[in-house]
C-alpha positions in Angstrom: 5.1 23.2 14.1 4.6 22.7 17.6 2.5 19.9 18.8 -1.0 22.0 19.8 -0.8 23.1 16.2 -0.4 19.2 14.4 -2.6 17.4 16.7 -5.5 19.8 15.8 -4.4 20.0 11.9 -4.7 16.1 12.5 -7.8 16.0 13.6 -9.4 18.8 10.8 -7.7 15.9 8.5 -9.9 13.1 10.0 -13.0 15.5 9.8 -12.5 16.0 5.9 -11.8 12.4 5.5 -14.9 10.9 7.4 -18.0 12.5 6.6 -19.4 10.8 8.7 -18.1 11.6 12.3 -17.5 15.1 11.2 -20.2 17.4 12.6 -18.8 15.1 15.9 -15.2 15.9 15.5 -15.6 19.4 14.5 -17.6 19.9 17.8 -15.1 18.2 20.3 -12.4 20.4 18.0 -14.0 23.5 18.6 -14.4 23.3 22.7 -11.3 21.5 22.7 -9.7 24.5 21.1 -11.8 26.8 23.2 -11.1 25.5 26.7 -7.3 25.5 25.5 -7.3 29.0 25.1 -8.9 29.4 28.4 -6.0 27.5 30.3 -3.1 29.4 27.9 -4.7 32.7 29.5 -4.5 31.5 32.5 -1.5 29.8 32.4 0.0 33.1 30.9 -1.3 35.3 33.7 0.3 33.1 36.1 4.0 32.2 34.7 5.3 34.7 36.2 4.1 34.5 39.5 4.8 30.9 39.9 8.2 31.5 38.2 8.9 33.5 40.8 7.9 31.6 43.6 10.3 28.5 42.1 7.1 26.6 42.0 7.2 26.9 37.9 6.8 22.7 38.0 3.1 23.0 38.3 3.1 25.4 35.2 4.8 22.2 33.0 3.3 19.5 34.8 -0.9 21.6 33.3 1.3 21.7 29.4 1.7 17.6 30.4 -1.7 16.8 31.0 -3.0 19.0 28.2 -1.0 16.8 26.0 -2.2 13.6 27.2 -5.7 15.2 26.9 -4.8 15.7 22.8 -3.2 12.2 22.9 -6.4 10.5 24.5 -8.9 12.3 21.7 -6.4 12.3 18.6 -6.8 8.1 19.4 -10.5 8.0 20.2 -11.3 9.9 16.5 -8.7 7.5 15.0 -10.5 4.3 16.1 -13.6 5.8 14.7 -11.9 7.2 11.0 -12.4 4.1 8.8 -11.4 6.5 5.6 -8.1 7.0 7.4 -5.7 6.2 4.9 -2.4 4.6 5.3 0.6 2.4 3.3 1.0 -0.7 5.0 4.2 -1.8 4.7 6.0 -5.4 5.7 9.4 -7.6 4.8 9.4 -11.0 4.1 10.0 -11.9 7.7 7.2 -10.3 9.1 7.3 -7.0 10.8 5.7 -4.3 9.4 4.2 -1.1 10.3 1.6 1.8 8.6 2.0 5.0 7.7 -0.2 7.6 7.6 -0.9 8.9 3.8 -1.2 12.4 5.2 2.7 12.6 6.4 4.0 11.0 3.1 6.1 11.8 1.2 7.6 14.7 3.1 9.9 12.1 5.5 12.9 10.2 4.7 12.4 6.7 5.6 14.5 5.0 7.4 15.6 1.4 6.6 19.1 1.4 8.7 17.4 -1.7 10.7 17.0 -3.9 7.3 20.1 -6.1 6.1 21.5 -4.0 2.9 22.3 -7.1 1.3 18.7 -8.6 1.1 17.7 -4.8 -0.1 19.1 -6.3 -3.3 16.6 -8.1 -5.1 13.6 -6.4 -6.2 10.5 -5.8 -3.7 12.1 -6.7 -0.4 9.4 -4.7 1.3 6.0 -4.9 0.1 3.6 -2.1 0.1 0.0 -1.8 0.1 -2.5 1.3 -0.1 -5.0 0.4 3.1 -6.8 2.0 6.2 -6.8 1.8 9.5 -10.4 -0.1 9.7 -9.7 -2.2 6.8 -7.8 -5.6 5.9 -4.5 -6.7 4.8 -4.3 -10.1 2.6 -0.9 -11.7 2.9 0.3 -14.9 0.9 3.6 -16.8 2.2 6.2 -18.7 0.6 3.7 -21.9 1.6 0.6 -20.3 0.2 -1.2 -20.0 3.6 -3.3 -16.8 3.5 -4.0 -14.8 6.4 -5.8 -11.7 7.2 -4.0 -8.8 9.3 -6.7 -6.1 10.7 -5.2 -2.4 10.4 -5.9 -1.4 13.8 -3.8 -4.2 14.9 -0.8 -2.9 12.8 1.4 -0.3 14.4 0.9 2.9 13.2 4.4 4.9 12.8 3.7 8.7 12.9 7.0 9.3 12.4 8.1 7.5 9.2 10.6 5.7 10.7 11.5 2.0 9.9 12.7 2.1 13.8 8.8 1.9 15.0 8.2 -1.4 13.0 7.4 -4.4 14.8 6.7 -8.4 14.4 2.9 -9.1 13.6 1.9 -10.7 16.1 -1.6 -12.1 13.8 1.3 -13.0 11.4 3.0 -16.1 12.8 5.4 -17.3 10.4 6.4 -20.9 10.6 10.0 -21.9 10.1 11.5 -20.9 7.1 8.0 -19.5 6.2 8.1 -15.7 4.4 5.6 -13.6 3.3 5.4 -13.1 -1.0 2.9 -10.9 -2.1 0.6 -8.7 0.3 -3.0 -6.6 -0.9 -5.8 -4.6 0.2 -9.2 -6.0 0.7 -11.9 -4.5 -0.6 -14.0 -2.3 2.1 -16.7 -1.4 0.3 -18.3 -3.9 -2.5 -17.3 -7.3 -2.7 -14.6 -9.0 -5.0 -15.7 -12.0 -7.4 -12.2 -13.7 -7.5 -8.6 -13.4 -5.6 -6.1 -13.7 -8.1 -2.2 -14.6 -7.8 0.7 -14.9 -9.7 3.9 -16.9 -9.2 7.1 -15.9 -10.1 7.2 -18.6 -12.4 3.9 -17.5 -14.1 1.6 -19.6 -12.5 -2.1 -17.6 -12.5 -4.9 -18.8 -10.2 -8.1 -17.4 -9.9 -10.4 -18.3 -7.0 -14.0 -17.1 -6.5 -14.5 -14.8 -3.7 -17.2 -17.1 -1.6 -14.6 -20.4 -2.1 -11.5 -18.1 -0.8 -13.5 -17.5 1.8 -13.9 -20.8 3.2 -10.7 -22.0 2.3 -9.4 -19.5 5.0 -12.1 -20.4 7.1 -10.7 -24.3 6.7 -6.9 -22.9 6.7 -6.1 -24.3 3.2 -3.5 -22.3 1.3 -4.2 -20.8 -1.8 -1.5 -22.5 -3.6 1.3 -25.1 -3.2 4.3 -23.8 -4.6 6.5 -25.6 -6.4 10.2 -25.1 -5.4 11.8 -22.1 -6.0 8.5 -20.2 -6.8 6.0 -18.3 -4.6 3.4 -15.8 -5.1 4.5 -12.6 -6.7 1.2 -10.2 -7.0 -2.3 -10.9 -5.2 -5.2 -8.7 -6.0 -8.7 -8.8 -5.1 -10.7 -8.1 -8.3 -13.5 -7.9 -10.3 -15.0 -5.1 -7.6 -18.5 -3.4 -8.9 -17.2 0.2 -8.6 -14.6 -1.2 -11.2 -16.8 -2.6 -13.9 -16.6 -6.1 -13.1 -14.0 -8.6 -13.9 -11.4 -7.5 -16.0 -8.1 -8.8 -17.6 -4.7 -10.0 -16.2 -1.7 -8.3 -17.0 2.1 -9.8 -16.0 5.1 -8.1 -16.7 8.3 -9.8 -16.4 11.8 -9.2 -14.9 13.5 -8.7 -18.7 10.8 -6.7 -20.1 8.0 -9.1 -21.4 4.6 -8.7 -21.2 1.6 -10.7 -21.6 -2.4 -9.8 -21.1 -5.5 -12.3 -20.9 -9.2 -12.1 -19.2 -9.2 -13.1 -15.8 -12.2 -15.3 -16.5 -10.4 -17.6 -18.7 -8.0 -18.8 -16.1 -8.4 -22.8 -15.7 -10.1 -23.9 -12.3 -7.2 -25.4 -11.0 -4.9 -22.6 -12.7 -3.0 -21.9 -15.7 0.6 -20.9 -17.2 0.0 -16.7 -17.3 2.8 -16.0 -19.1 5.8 -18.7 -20.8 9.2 -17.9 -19.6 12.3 -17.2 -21.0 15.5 -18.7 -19.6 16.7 -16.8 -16.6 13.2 -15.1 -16.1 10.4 -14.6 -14.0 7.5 -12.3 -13.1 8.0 -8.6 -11.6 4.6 -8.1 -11.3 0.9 -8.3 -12.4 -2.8 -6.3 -11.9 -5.9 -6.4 -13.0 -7.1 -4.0 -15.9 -10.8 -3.4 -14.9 -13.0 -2.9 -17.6 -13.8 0.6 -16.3 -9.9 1.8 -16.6 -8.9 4.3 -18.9 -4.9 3.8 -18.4 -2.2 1.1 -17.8 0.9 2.0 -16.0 4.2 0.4 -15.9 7.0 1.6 -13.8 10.6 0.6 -13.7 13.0 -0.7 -11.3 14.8 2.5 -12.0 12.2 5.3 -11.8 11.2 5.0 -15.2 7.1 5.0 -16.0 5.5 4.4 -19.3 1.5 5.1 -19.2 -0.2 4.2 -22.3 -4.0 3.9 -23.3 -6.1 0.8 -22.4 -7.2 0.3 -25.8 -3.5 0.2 -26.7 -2.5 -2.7 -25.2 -4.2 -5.7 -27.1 -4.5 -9.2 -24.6 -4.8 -12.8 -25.6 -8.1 -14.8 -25.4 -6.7 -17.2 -23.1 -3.4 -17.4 -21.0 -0.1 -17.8 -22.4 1.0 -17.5 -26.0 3.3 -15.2 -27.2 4.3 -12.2 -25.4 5.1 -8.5 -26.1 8.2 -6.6 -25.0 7.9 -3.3 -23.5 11.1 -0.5 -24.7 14.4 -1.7 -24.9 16.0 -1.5 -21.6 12.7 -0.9 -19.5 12.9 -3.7 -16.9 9.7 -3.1 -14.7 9.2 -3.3 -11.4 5.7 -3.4 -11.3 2.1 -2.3 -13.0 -1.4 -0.9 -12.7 -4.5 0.4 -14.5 -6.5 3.4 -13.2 -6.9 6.7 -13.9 -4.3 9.5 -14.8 -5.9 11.4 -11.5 -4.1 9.3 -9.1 -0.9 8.9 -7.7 1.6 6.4 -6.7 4.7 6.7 -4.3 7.7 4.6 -4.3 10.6 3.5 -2.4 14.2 3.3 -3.0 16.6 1.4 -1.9 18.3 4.0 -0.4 15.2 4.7 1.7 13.4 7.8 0.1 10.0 7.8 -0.1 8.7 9.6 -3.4 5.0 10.5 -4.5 4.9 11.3 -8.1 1.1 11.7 -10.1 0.3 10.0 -13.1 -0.5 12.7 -14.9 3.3 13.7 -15.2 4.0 10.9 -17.8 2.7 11.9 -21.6 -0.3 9.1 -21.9 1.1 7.0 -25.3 -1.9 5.7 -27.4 -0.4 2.4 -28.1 2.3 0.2 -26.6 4.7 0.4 -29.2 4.6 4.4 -29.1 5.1 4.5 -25.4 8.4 6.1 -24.1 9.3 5.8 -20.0 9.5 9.3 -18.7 12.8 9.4 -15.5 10.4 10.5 -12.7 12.7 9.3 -10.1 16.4 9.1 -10.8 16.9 6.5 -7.5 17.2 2.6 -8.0 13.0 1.1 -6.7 12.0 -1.6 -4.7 8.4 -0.8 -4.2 5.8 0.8 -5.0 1.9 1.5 -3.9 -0.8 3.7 -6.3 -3.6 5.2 -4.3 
């Protein structure tokens, strides 16, 4: 495809995707595409002459400026698509990039820049479905929060770990690492930010008090040693019914579910621990959601029925095991409609729907279906 033809499929893309701006785009698309067919004609009808002459420079130096002409628009209709989706994506040191959701998941991803040994242990990139307009939440290893704006997140239109860079609204401290990462809601407001710790810690914090603790720059948490944040969600959106439950899955395949609401003020145990293991991951089950989804660390996913999947009154207690050998690697409620893509360790990315898995009506019927045979270390649902 050459590069006349993508820009202008990109920017038919941002027309379908903001509503908004589209009578707008579709406008400047159409005389763009116009006055481009002018200059080929012309450009045609005098090749030849000027090849002749030797003075065929001038011909490529027109082709250059009509790509910088595409460049300048394709960024002045990006600033303005806030529906521009993307998968932010950072390691625990800080650099990060996003990727467009429209050139995913035909690219290999790179990740011949990251350490191979730290690619070891379980979510050593974090992933997040965002936008280009919106926010990024990020909790470190101190509990400091801090907001990252997409636009000031470099956008890689090449999937390619090589175009990743330090963030520079990120300043890590020494020995400081980022833990868990989320979206923030765009369109109607959270009641509470919720985290996990890989020892099972759950707080819950109302939306308006999160809010001026970042204003103050207090962190969310103070982590004990050898914990940190594990999953951070905002939730209890209206679109989403309202406050929902908690569910935490652990490393060896446990599994405990609680309402949100009946997390203590200053926090509460989520989920006891066995010796030798700790949380994998957590979401929110919104009242509105029809399906929970569990994938493992080896491509496995199990999708079973809401109503199949009965939660404590309160946090802690005893916890349920999810099929012998399933060892998660993370979990979310939705619908079957939408989607989630994953990455390997050996850098694939991989989109699979939801709707692939057979939908189990309880827990203990549920069976993992192999939707990708590579070993995981994230994942995002969209």
């Amino acid at each position: 495809m050459d590069f006349l033809t993508r820009d202008l499929n990109w920017l038919l893309t941002e027309a379908r995707n903001d509503p908004a701006v589209a009578a707008q785009i579709i406008e400047a698309l159409a005389g763009r595409v116009e006055a481009l067919q002018t200059q080929a004609d012309a450009a045609r009808a005098e090749s030849l002459v000027l090849r002749r002459s030797g003075q065929h420079q001038i011909y490529l130096d027109q082709i250059q400026r009509l790509k910088t002409d595409l460049r300048d628009l394709r960024g002045h209709v990006s600033a303005r698509g806030a529906n521009a989706a993307t998968i932010t994506m950072l390691t625990s040191g800080g650099v990060g990039l996003q990727l467009p959701r429209l050139l995913l998941p035909t690219s290999i991803f790179s990740l011949a820049n990251i350490n191979r040994e730290g690619l070891r242990e379980a979510q050593p990139i974090h992933w997040a479905a965002s936008s280009r307009l919106g926010q990024v939440l990020v909790i470190t290893s101190t509990g400091r929060v801090v907001l990252l704006n997409g636009l000031a997140l470099p956008l890689s239109e090449q999937s390619d770990w090589a175009e990743a860079r330090p963030i520079s609204q990120l300043t890590l401290r020494k020995g400081e690492r980022v833990e868990a990462m989320c979206a923030v809601p765009e369109q109607d407001e959270a009641k509470m930010l919720v985290m996990v710790t890989r020892q099972g810690l759950a707080k819950a914090i109302p939306w308006s008090l999160f809010e001026a603790m970042l204003a103050g720059g207090q962190p969310m948490v103070s982590p004990k040693e050898g914990d940190g944040a594990v999953w951070v969600g905002a939730c209890g959106r209206a679109e989403a019914g309202g406050l929902g439950d908690l569910m935490i899955v652990t490393r060896n395949g446990r599994w405990l579910r609680f309402p949100i609401a009946s997390i203590e003020p200053g926090g509460s145990v989520g989920i006891p621990l066995q010796i030798g293991d700790e949380v994998a991951s957590a979401t929110e089950i919104a009242p509105n959601a029809p399906f929970i989804f569990v994938l493992g660390n080896e491509g496995g996913l199990i999708t079973v029925a809401n109503a199949g999947v009965q939660g404590n009154k309160r946090p802690g207690g005893k916890t349920g095991a999810l099929p012998k050998g399933f060892l998660p690697l993370g979990c979310a409620a939705g619908a079957r409609s939408q989607s989630f893509m994953a990455l390997s360790l050996d850098g694939n990315i991989s989109q699979s729907p939801f709707t692939r898995a057979i939908a189990a009506a309880t827990l203990a019927e549920a069976r993992p279906l192999n939707l990708i045979h590579q070993r995981l270390c994230a994942w995002a649902v969209f």
